[in-house]
VONU-870904 format. One record per atom (N, C-alpha, C, O): residue number from 1; chain; atom name; y, z, x. Coordinates in nm, 2 decimals, decimal comma. Example, Ala and Ser with C-alpha at 12.3 -4.5 7.8 and 13.67 -1.06 7.14 Angstrom:
// residues 2
i:ch:at:north:up:east
1:A:N:-0,57:0,78:1,32
1:A:CA:-0,45:0,78:1,23
1:A:C:-0,33:0,78:1,32
1:A:O:-0,33:0,85:1,42
2:A:N:-0,22:0,71:1,28
2:A:CA:-0,11:0,71:1,37
2:A:C:0,00:0,79:1,29
2:A:O:0,11:0,80:1,34
This chain:
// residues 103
i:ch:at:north:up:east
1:A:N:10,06:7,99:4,93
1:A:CA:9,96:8,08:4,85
1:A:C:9,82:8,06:4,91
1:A:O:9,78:7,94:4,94
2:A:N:9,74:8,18:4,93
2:A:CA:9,60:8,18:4,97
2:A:C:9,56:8,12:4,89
2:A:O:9,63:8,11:4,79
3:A:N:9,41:8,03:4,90
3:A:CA:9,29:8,07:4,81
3:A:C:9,22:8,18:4,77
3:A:O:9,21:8,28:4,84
4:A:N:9,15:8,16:4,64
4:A:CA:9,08:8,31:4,62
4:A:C:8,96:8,29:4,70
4:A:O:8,89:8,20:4,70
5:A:N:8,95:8,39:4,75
5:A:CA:8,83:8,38:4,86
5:A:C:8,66:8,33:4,77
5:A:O:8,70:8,33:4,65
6:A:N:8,57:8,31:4,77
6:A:CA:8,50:8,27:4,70
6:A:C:8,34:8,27:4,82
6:A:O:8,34:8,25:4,94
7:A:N:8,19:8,31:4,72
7:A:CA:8,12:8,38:4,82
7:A:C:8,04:8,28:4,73
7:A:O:8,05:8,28:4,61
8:A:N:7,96:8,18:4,82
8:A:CA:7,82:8,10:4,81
8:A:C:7,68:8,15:4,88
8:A:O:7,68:8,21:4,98
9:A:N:7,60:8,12:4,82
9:A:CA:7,49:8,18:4,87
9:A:C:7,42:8,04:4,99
9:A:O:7,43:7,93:4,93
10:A:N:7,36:8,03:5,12
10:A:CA:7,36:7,93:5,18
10:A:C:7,21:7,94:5,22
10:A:O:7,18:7,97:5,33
11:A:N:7,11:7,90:5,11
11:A:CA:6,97:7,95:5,18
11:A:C:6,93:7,91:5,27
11:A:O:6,82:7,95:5,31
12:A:N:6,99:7,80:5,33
12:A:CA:6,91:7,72:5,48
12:A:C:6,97:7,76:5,56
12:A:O:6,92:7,74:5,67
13:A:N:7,07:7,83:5,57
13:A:CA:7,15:7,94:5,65
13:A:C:7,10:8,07:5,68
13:A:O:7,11:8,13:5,79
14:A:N:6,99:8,11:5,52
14:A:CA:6,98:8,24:5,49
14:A:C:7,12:8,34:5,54
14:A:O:7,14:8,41:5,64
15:A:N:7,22:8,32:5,42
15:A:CA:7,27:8,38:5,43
15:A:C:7,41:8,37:5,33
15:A:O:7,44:8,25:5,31
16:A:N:7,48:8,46:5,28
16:A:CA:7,61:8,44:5,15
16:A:C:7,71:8,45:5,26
16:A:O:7,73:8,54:5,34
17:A:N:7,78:8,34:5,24
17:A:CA:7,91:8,33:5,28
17:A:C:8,01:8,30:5,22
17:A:O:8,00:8,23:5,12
18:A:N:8,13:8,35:5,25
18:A:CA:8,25:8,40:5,25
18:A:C:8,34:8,33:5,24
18:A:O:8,42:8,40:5,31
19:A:N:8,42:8,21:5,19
19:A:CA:8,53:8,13:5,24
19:A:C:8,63:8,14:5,17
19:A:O:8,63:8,16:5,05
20:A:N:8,74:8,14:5,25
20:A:CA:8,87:8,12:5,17
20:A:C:8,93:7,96:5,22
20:A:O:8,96:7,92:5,34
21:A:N:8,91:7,87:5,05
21:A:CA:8,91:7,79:5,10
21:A:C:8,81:7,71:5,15
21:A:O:8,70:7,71:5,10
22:A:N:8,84:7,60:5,27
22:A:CA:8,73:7,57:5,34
22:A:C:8,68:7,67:5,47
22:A:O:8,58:7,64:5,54
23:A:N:8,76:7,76:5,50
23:A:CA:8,72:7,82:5,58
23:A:C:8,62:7,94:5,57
23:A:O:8,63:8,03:5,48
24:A:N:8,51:7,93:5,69
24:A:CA:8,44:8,07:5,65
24:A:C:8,48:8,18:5,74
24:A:O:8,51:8,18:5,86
25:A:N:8,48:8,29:5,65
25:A:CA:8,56:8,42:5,71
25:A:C:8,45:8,52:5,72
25:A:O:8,48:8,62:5,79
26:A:N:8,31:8,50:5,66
26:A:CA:8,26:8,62:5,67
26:A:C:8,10:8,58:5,62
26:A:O:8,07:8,46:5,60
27:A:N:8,01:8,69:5,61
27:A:CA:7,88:8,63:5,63
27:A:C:7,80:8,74:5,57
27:A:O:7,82:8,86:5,60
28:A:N:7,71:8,70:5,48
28:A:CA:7,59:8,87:5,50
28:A:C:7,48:8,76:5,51
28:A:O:7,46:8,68:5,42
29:A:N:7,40:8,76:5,64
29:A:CA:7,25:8,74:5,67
29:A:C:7,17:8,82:5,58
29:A:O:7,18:8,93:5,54
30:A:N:7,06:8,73:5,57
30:A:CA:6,92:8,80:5,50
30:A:C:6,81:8,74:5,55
30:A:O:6,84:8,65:5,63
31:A:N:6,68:8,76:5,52
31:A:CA:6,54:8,75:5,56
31:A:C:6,48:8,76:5,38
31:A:O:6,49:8,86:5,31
32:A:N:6,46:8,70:5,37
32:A:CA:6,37:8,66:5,23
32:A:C:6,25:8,65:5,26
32:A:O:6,21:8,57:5,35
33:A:N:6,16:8,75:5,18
33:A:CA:5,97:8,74:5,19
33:A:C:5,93:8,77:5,06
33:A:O:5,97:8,89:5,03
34:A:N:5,86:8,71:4,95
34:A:CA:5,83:8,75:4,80
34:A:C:5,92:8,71:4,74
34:A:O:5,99:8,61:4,74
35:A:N:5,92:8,87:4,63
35:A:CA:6,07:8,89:4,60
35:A:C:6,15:9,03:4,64
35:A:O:6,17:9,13:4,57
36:A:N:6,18:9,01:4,77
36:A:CA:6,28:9,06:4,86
36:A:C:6,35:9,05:5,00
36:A:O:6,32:9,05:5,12
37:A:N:6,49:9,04:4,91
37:A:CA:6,61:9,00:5,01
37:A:C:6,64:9,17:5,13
37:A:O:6,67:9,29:5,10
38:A:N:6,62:9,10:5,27
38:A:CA:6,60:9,20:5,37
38:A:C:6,76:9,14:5,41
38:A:O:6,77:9,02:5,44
39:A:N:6,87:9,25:5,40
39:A:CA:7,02:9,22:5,45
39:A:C:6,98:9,27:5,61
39:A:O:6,91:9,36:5,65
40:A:N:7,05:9,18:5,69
40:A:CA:7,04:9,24:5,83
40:A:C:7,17:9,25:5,94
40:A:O:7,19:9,31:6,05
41:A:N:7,22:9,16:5,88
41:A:CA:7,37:9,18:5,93
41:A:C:7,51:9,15:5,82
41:A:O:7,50:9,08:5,72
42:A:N:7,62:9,20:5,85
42:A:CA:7,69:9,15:5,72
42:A:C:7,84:9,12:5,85
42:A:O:7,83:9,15:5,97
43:A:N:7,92:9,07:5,81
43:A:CA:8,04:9,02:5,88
43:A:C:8,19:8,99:5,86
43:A:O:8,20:8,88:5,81
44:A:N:8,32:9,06:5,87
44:A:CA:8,38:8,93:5,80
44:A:C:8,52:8,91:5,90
44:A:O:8,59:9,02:5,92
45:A:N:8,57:8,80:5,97
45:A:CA:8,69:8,75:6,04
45:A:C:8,80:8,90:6,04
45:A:O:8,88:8,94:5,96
46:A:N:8,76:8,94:6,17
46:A:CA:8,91:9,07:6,17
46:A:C:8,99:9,03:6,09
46:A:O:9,02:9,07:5,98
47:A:N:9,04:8,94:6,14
47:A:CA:9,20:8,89:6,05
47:A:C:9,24:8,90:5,93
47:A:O:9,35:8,90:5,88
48:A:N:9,08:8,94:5,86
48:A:CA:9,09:8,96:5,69
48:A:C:9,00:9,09:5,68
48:A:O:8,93:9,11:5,58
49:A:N:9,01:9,17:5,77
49:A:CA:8,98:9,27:5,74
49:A:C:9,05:9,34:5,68
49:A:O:9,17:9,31:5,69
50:A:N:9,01:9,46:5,57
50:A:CA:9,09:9,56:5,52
50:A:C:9,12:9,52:5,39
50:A:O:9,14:9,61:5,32
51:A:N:9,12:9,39:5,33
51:A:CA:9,17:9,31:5,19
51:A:C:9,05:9,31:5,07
51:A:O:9,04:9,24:4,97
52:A:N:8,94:9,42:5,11
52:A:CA:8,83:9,44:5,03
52:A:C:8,72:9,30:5,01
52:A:O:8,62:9,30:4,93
53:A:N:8,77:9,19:5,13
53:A:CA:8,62:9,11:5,10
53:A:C:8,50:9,11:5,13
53:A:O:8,43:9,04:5,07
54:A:N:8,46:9,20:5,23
54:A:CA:8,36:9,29:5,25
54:A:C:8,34:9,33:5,13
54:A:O:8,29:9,25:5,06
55:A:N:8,36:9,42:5,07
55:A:CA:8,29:9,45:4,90
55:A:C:8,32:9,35:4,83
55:A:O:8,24:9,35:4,74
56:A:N:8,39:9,23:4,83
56:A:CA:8,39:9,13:4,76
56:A:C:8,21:9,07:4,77
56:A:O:8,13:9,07:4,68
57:A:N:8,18:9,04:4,89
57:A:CA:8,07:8,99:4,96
57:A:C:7,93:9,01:4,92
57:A:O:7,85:8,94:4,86
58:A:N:7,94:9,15:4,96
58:A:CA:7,83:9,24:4,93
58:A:C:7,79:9,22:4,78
58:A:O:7,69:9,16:4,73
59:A:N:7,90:9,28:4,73
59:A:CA:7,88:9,30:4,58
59:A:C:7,83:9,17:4,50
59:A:O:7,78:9,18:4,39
60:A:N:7,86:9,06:4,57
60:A:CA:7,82:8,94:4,51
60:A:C:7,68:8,91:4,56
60:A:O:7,59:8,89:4,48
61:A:N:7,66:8,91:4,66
61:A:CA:7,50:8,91:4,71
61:A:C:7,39:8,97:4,61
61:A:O:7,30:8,91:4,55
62:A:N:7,45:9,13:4,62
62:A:CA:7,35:9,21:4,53
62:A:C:7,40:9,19:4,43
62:A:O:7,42:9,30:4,37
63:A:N:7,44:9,10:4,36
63:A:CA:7,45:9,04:4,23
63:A:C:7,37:8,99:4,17
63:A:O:7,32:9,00:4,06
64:A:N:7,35:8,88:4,30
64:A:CA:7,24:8,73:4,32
64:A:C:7,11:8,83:4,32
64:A:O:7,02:8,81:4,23
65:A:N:7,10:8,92:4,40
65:A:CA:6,96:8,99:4,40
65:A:C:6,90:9,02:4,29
65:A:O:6,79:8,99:4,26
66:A:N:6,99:9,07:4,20
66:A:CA:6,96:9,16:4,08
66:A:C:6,92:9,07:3,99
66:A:O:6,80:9,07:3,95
67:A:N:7,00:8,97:3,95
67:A:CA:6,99:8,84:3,86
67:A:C:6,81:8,76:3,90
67:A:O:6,72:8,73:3,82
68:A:N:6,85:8,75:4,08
68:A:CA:6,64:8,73:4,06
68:A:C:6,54:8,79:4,06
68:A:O:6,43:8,74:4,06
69:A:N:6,59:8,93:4,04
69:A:CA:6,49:9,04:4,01
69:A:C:6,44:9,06:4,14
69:A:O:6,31:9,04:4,13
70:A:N:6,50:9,09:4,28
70:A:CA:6,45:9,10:4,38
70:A:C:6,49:9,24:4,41
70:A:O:6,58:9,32:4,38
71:A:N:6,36:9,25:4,51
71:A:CA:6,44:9,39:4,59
71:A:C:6,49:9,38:4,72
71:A:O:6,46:9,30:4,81
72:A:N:6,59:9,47:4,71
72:A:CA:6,69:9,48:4,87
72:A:C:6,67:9,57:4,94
72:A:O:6,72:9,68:4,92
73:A:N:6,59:9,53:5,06
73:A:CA:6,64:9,65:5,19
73:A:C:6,76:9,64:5,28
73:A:O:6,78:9,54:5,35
74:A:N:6,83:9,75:5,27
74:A:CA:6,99:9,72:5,36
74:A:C:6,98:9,73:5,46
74:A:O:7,09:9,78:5,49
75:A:N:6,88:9,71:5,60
75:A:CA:6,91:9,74:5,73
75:A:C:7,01:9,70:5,77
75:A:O:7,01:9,72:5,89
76:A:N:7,13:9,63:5,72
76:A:CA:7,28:9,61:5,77
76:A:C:7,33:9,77:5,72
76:A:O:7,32:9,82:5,61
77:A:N:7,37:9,80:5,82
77:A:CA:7,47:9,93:5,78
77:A:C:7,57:9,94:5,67
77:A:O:7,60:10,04:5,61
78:A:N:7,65:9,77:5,65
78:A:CA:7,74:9,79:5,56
78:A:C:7,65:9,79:5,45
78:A:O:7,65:9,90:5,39
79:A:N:7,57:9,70:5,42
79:A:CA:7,52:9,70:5,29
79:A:C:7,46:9,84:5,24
79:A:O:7,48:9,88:5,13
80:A:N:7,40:9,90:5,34
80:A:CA:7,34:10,01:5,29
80:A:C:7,44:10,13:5,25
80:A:O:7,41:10,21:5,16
81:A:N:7,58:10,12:5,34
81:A:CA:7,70:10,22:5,33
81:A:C:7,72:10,16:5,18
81:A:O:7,74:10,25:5,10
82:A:N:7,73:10,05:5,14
82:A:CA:7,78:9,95:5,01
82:A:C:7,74:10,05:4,92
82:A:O:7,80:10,13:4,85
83:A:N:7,58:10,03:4,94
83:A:CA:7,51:10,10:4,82
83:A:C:7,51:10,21:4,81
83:A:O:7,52:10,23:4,69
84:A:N:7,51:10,29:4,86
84:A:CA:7,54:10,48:4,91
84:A:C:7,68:10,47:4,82
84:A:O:7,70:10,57:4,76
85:A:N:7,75:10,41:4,81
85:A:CA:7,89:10,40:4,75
85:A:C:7,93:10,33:4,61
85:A:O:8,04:10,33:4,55
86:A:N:7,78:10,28:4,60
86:A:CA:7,83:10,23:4,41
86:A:C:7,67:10,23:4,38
86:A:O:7,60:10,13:4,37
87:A:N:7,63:10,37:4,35
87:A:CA:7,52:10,41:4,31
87:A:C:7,42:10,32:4,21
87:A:O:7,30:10,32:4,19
88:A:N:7,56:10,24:4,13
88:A:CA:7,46:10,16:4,03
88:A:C:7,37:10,08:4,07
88:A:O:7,28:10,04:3,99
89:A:N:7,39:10,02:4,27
89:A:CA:7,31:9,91:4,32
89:A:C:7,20:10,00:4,36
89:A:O:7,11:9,94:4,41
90:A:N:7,17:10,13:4,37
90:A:CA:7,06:10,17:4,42
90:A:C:6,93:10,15:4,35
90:A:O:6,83:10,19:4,39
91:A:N:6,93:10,09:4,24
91:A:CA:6,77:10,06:4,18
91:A:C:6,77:9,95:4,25
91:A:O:6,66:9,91:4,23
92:A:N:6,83:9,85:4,33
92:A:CA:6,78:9,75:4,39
92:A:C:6,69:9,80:4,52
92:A:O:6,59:9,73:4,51
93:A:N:6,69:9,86:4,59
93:A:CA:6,62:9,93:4,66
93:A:C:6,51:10,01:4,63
93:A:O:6,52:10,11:4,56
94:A:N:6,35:9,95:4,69
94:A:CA:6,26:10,01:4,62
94:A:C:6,28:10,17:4,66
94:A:O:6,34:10,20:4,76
95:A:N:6,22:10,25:4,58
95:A:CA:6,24:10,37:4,54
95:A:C:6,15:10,46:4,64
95:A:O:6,17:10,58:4,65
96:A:N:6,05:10,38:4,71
96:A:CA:6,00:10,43:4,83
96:A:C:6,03:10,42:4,96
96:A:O:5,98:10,48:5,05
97:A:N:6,15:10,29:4,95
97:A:CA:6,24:10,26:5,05
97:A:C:6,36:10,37:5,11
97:A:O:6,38:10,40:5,23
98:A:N:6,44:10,42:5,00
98:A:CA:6,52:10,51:5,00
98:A:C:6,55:10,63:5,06
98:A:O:6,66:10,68:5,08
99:A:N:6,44:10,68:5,11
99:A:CA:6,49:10,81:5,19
99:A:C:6,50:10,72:5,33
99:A:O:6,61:10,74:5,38
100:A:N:6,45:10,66:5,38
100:A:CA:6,47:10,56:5,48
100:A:C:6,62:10,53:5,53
100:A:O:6,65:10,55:5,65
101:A:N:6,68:10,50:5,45
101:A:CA:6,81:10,45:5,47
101:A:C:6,95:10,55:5,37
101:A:O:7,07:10,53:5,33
102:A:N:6,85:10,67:5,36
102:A:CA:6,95:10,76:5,30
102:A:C:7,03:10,75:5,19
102:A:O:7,14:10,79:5,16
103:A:N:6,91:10,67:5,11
103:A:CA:6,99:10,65:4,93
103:A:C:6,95:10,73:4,88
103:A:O:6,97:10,75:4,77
């Protein structure tokens, strides 16, 4: 039996990772300035592509965002495809940010 995959946030990394287990499978980088988390790349091991941990990932990231009252710009394509796709995360995104990245 797998582990359930499980996502920590690694700030001397700058970045939430991904592990199943002890292993890391996947990654979303950020850039932190104030309060806002700048996503810039997101990642996760082919091998486990397709099994939804990429939205596992994501969705936990901008979890963390929301909970510190930060704002998110998605210059990672997934993150921003993320958000374009579960409209409820688009108030994380300032509202002058948005036509930018097509939210």
């Amino acid at each position: 039996m797998q582990p359930t995959p499980e996502v920590i946030d690694n700030p001397d990394r700058s970045r939430f990772e991904l592990y199943s287990g002890e292993e890391l499978i996947g990654f979303a980088e950020y850039r932190t300035r104030e309060q806002t988390i700048d996503f810039v790349h997101t990642e996760v091991d082919s091998r486990f592509k397709g099994r939804g941990l990429g939205t596992q990932l994501v969705g936990t990231a901008l979890e963390a965002a929301r909970l510190r009252d930060a704002a998110v710009v998605p210059h990672c394509w997934f993150v921003r495809d993320w958000i374009a796709e579960h409209p409820d995360y688009r108030d994380l995104v300032p509202e002058r940010l948005r036509p930018e990245f097509d939210l």
